[in-house]
VMD Tcl script that draws the C-alpha trace (Angstrom):
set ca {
  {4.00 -49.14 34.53}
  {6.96 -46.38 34.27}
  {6.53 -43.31 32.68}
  {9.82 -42.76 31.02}
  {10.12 -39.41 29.97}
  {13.08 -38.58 27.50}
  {14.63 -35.05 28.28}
  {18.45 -35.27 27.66}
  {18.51 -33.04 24.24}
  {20.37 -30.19 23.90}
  {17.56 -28.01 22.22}
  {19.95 -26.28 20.05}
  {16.96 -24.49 17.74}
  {16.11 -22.33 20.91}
  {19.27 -20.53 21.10}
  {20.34 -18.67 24.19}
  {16.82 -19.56 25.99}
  {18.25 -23.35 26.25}
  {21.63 -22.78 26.42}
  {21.82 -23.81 30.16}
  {18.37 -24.54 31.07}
  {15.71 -27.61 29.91}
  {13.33 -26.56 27.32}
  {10.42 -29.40 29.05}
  {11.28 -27.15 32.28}
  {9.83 -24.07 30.05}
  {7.00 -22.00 31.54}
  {3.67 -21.70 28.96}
  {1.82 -19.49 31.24}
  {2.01 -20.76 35.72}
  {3.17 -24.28 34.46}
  {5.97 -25.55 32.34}
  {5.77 -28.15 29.19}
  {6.67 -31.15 31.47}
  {4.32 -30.31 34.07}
  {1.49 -29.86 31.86}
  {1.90 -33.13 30.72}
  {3.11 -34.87 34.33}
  {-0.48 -33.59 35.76}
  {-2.15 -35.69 33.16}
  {-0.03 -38.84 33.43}
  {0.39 -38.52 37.21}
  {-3.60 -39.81 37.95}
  {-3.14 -42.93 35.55}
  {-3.68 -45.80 38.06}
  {-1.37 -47.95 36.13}
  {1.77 -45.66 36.12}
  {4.15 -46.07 39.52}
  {7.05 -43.95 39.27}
  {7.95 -41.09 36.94}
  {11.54 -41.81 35.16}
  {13.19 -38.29 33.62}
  {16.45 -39.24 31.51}
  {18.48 -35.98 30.86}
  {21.76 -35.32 30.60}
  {24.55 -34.36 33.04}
  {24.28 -30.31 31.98}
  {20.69 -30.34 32.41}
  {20.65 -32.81 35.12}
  {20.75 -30.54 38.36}
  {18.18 -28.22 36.94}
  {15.96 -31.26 37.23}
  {17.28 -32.48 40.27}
  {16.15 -29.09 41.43}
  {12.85 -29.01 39.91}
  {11.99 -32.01 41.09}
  {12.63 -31.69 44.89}
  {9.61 -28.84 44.38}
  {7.34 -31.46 43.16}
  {4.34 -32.96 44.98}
  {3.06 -35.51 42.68}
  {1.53 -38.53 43.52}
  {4.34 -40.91 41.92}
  {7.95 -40.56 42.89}
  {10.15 -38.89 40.31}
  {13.06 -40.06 40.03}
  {16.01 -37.86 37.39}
  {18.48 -39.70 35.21}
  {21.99 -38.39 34.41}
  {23.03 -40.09 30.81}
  {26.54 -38.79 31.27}
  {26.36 -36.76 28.47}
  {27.22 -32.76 28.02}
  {27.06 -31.89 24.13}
  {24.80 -32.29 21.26}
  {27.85 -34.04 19.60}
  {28.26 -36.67 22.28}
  {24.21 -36.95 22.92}
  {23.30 -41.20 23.06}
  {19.75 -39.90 20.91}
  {16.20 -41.44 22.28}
  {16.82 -44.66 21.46}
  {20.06 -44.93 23.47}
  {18.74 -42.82 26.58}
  {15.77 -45.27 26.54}
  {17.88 -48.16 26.57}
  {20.54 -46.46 29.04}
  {17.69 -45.96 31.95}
  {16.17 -49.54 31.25}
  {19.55 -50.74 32.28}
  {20.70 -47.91 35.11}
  {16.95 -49.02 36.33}
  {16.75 -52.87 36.12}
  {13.34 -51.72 34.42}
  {11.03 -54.62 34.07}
  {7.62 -52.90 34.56}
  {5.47 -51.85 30.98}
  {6.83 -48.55 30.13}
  {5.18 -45.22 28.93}
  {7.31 -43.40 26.89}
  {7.03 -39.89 26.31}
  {8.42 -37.18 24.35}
  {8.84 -34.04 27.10}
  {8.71 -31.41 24.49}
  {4.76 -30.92 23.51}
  {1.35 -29.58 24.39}
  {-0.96 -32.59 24.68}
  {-5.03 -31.80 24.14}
  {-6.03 -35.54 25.14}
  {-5.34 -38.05 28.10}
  {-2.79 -40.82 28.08}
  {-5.29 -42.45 30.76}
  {-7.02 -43.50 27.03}
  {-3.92 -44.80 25.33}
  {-2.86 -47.27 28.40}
  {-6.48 -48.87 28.29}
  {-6.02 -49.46 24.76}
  {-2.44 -50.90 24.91}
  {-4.17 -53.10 28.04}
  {-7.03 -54.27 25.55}
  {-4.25 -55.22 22.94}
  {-2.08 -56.73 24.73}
  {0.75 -55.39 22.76}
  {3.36 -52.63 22.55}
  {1.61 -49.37 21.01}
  {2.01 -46.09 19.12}
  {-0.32 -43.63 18.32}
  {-0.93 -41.96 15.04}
  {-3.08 -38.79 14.07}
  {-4.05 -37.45 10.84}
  {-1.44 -35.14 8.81}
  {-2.93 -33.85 5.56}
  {-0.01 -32.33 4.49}
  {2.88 -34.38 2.41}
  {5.76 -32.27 3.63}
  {5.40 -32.81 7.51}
  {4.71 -36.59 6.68}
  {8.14 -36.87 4.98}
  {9.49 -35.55 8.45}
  {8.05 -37.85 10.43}
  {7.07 -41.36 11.38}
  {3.96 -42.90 8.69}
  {2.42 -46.03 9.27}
  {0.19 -48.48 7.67}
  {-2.62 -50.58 9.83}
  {-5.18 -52.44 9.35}
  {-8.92 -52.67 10.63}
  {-7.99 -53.30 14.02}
  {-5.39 -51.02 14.31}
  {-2.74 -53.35 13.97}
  {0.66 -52.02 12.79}
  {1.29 -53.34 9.11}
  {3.94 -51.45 8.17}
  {6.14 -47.88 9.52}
  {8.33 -45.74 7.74}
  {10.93 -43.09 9.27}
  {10.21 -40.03 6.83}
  {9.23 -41.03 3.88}
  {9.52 -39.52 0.69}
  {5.89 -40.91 -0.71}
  {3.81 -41.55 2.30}
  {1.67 -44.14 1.70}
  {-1.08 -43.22 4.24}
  {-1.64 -39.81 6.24}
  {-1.35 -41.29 9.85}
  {1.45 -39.55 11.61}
  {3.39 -41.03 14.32}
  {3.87 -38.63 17.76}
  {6.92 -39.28 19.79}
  {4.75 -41.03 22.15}
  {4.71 -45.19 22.97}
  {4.05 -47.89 25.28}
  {6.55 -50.87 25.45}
  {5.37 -53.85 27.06}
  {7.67 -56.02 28.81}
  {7.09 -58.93 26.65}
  {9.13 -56.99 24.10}
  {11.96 -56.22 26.35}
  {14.55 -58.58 24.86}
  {13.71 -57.14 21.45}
  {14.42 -53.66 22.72}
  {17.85 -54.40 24.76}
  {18.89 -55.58 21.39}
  {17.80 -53.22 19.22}
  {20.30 -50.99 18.53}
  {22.96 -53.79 18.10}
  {20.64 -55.41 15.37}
  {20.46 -51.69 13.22}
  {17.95 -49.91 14.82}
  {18.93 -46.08 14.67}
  {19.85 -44.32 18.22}
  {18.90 -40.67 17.15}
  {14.96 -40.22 16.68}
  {13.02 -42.01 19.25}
  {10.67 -43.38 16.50}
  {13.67 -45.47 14.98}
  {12.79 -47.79 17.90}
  {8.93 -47.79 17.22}
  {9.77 -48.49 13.47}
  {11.92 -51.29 14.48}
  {9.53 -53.04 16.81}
  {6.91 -52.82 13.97}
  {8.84 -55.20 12.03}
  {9.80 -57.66 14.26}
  {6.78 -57.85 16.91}
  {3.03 -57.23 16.48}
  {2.05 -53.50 17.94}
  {-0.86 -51.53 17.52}
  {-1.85 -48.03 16.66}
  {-4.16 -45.74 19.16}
  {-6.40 -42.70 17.18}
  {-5.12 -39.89 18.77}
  {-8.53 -38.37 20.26}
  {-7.38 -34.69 20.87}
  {-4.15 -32.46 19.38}
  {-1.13 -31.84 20.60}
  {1.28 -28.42 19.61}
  {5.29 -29.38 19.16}
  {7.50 -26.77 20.42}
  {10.37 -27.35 18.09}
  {11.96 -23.66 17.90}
  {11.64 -20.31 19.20}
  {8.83 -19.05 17.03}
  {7.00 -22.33 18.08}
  {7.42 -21.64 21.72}
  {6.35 -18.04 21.92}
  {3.14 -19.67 19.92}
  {2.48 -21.48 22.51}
  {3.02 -18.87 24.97}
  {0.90 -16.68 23.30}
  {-1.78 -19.56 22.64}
  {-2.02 -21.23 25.59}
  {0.08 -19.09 28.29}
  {-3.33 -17.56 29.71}
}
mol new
graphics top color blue
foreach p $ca { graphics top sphere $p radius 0.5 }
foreach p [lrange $ca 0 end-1] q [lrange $ca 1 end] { graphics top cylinder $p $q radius 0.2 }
display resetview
């Protein structure tokens, strides 16, 4: 399995703290976002190789950062090409553009770089292993305005994905969708395809949503929290939180 870990936006809502430098390479305290969340996914047994899409601003800063690393999978840095918000290819399209710069054909773990996780992904890759299908995870979000800004789903009894929605105005449930998914290669062709069958590029659930309609996939109970930095208030949070 590859852990592909999507890094190649521009973090505009930081301001001058991202302007030229990664907001996963961050420091919360001796470690930064990504590494936080490398330690954890670095002793899953089933992951080979750590995969780090960014773009070509960001790209030696990671190319840096990585030649300091010691973990026990390889990391290898992506380059998407890109140097502006304006021209970015979104997470669908950076996915997609490392599957092919790769010749991936491995399952994939596919991560959001830009949060605090409270749980282990060692958890979520048994599950998607006892499904035998491509999985998200979902948590519970009382509140009705962060579920219209985010992916809701619909399962049944076993977890199985009955229906997802990007944002929706009337939620229909309360599970919330984390940027956070396994794609197993049996869904590969679906994926290549994706984008030239209407899935959106930007928002890397747009891919999640459109697998849910034309595959089976299943949804994993979250077992522990996770903290989004999304801006600078969120960040110094953090910081403040969870910097000691």
């Amino acid at each position: 399995m590859k852990n592909i870990v999507i890094a190649a936006g521009y973090a505009t809502r930081l301001g001058e703290l991202t302007k030229n430098y990664p907001k996963p390479l961050l420091k919360i305290g001796s470690k930064s976002i990504l590494e936080r969340m490398l330690d954890d996914i670095d002793a899953i047994p089933d992951v080979d190789e750590h995969i780090i899409v960014t773009n070509h601003r960001f790209a030696p800063v990671f190319e840096e950062w990585a030649s300091l690393q010691h973990y026990a999978k390889p990391v290898t840095i992506i380059d998407d090409g890109t140097s502006t918000n304006e021209t970015r290819l979104g997470a669908v399209g950076d996915l997609l553009y490392t599957m092919a710069e790769r010749h991936i054909e491995d399952d994939m773990l596919v991560v959001a770089a830009d949060n605090l996780l409270f749980f282990s992904f060692r958890d979520f890759v048994d599950f998607a292993k006892a499904k035998q299908t491509s999985c998200i995870m979902y948590h519970e979000q009382p509140s009705i305005e962060k579920l219209q800004r985010t992916g809701v789903i619909v399962i049944d009894g076993n977890n199985r994905v009955l229906e997802m929605a990007e944002k929706p105005q009337e939620p229909k449930t309360h599970h919330a969708v984390p940027p956070f998914y396994i794609y197993l290669k049996q869904d590969f062709d679906l994926i290549r395809h994706a984008l030239e069958n209407g899935c959106g590029n930007d928002a890397p659930g747009n891919l999640a949503h459109y697998l849910a309609e034309h595959t089976t996939m299943h949804a994993w109970p979250m077992t522990g929290g996770r903290f989004d930095i999304g801006s600078l208030d969120t960040y110094y949070e953090a910081c403040k939180k969870y910097g000691k």
